[in-house]
N, CA, C and O atoms as CSV, one atom per row, in Angstrom:
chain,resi,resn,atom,element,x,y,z
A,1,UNK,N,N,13.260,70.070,-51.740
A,1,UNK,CA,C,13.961,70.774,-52.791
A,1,UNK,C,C,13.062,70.801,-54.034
A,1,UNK,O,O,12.641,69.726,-54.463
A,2,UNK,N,N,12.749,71.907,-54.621
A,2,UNK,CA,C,11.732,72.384,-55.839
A,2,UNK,C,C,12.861,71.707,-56.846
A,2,UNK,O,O,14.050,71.980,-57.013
A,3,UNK,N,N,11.927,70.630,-57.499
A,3,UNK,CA,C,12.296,70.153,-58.975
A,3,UNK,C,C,11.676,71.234,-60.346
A,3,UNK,O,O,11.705,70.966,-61.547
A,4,UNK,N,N,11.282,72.151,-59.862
A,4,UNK,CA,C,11.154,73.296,-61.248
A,4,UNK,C,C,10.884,75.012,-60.843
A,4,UNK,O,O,10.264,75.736,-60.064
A,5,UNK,N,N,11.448,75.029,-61.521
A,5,UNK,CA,C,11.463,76.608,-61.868
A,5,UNK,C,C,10.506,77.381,-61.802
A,5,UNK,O,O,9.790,76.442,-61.454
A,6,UNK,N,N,9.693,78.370,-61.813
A,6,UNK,CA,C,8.259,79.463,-62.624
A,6,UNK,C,C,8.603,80.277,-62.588
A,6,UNK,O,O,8.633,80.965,-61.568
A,7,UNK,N,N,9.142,80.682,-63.959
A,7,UNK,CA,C,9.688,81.995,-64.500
A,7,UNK,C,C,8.383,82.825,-64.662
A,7,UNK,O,O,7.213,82.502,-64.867
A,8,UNK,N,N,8.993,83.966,-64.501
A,8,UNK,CA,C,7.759,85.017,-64.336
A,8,UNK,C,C,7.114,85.311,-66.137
A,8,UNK,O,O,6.381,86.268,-66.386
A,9,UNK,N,N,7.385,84.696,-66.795
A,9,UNK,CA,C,6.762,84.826,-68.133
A,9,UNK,C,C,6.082,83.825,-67.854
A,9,UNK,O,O,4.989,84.291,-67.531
A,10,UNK,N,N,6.023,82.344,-67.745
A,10,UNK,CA,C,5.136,81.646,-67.715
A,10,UNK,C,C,3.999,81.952,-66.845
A,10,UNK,O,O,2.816,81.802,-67.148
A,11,UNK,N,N,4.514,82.444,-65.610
A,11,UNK,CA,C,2.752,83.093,-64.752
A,11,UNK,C,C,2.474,84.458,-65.267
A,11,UNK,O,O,1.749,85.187,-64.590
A,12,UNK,N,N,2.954,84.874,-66.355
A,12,UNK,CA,C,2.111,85.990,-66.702
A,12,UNK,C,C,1.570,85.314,-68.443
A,12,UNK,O,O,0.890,85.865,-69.309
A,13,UNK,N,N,2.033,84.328,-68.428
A,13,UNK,CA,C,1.269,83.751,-69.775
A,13,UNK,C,C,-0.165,82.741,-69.315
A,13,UNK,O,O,-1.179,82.544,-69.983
A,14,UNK,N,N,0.147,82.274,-68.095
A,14,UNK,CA,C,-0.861,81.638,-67.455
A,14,UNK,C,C,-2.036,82.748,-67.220
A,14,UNK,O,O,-3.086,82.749,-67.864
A,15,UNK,N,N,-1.727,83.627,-66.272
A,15,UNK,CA,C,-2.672,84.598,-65.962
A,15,UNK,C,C,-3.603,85.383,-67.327
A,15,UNK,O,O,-4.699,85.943,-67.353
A,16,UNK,N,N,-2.623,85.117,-68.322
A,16,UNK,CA,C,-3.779,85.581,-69.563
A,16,UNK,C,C,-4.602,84.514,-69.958
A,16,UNK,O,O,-5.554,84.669,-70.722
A,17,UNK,N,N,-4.352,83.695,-69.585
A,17,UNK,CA,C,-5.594,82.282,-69.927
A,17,UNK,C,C,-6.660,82.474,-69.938
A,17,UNK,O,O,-6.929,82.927,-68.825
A,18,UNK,N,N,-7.797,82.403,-70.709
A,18,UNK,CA,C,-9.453,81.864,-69.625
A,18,UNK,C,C,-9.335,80.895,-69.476
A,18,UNK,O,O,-8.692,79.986,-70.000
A,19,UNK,N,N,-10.618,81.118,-67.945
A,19,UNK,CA,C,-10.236,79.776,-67.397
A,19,UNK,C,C,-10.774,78.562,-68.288
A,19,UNK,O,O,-10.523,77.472,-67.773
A,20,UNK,N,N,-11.174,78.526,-69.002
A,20,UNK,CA,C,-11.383,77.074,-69.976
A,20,UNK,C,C,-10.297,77.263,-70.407
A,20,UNK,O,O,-9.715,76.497,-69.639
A,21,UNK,N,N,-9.226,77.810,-71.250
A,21,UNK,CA,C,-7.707,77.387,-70.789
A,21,UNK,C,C,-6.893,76.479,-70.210
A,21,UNK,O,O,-6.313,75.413,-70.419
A,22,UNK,N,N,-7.155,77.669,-69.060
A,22,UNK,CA,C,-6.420,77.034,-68.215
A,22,UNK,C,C,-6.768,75.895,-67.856
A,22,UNK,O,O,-5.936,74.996,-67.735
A,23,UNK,N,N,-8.216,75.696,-67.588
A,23,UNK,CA,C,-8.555,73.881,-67.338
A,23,UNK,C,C,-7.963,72.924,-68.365
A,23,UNK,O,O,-7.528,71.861,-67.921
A,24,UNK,N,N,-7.883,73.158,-69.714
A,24,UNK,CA,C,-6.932,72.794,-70.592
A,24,UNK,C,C,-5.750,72.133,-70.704
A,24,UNK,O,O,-5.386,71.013,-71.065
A,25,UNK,N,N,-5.091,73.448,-70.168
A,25,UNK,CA,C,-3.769,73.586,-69.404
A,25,UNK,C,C,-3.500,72.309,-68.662
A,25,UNK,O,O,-2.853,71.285,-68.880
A,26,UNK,N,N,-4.294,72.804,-67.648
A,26,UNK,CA,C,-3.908,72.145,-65.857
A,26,UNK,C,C,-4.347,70.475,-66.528
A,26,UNK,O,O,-3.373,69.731,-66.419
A,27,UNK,N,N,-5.429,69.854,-67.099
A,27,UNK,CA,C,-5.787,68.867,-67.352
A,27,UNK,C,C,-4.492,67.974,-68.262
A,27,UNK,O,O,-4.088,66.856,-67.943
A,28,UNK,N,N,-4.030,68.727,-69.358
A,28,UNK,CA,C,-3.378,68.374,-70.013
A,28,UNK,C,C,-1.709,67.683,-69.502
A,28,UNK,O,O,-1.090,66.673,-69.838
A,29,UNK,N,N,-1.353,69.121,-68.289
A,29,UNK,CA,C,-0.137,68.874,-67.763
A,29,UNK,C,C,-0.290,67.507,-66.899
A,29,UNK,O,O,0.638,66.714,-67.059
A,30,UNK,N,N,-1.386,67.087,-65.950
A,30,UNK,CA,C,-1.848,66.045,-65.339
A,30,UNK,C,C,-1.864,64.729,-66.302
A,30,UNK,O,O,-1.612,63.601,-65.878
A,31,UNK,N,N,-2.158,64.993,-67.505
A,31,UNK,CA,C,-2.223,63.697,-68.380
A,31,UNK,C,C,-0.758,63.478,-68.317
A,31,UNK,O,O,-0.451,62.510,-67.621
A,32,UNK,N,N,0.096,64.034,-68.787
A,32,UNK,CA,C,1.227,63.940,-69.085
A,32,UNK,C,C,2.391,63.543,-67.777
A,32,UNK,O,O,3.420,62.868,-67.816
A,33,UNK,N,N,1.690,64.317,-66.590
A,33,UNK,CA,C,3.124,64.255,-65.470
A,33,UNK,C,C,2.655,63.918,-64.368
A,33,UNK,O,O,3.380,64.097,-63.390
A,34,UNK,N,N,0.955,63.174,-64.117
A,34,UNK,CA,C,-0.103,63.089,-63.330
A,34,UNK,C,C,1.221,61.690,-62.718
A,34,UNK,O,O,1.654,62.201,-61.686
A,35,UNK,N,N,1.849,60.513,-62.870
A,35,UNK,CA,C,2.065,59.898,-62.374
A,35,UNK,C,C,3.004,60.440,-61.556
A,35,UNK,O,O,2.856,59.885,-60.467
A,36,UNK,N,N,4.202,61.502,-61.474
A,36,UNK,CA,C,4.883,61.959,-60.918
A,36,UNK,C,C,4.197,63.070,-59.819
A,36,UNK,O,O,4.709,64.003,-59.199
A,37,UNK,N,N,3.074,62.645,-59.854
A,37,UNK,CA,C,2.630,64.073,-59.010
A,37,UNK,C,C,3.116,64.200,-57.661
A,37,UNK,O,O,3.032,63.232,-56.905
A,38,UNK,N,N,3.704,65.482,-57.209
A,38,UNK,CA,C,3.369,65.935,-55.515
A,38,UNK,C,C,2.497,66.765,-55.473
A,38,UNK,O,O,1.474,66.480,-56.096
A,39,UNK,N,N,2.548,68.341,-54.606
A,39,UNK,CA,C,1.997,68.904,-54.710
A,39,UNK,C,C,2.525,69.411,-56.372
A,39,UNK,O,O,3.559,69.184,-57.002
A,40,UNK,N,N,1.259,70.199,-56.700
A,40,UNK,CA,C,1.389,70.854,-58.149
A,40,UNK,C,C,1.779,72.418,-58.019
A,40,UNK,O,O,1.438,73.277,-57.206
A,41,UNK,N,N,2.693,72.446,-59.230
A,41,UNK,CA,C,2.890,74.062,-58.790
A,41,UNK,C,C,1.267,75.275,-59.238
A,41,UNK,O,O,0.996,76.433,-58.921
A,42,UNK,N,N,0.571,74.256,-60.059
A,42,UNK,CA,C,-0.671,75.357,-60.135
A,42,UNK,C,C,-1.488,76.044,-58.766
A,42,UNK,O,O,-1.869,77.076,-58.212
A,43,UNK,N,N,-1.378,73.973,-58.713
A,43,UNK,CA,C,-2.435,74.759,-57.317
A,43,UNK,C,C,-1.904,75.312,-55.953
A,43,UNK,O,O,-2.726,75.490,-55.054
A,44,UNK,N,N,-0.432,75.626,-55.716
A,44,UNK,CA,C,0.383,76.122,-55.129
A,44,UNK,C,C,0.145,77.505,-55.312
A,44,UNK,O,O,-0.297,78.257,-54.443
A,45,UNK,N,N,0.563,77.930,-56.890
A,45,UNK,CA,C,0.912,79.600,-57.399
A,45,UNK,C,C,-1.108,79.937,-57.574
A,45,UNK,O,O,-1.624,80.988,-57.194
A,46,UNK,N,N,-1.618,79.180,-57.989
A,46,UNK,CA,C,-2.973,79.779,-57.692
A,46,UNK,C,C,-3.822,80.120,-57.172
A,46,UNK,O,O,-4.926,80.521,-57.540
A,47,UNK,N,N,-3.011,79.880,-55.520
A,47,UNK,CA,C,-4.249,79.750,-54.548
A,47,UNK,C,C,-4.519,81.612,-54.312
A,47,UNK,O,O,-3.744,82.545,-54.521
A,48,UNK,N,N,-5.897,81.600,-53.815
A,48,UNK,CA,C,-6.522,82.982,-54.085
A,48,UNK,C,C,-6.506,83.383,-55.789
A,48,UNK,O,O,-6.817,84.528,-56.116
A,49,UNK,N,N,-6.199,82.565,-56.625
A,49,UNK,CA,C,-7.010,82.739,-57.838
A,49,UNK,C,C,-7.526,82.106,-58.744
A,49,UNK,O,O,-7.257,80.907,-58.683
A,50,UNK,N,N,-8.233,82.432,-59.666
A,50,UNK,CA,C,-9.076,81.374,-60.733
A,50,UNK,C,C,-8.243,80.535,-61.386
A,50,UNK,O,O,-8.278,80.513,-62.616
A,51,UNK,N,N,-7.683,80.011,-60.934
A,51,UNK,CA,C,-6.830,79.042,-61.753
A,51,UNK,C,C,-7.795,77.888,-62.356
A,51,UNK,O,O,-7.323,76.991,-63.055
């Protein structure tokens, strides 16, 4: 059972990122929720792109 949501504004606010951004991003969310990790929804919704 998915514990979150991805509203289609957030992957179209993601997709405007560069990717130094987004590494930003993705690094930052890991600091913060890295102990709870499963799979991640980045690298889930990103696969086949520059995430």
């Amino acid at each position: 059972m998915p514990t979150f949501e991805t509203l289609p504004r957030f992957t179209a606010d993601l997709q405007h990122l560069t990717p130094a951004q987004r590494q930003r991003f993705r690094r930052a969310v890991l600091d913060a929720f890295g102990s709870q990790r499963g799979p991640s929804p980045a690298s889930t919704e990103c696969q086949g792109h520059a995430c």
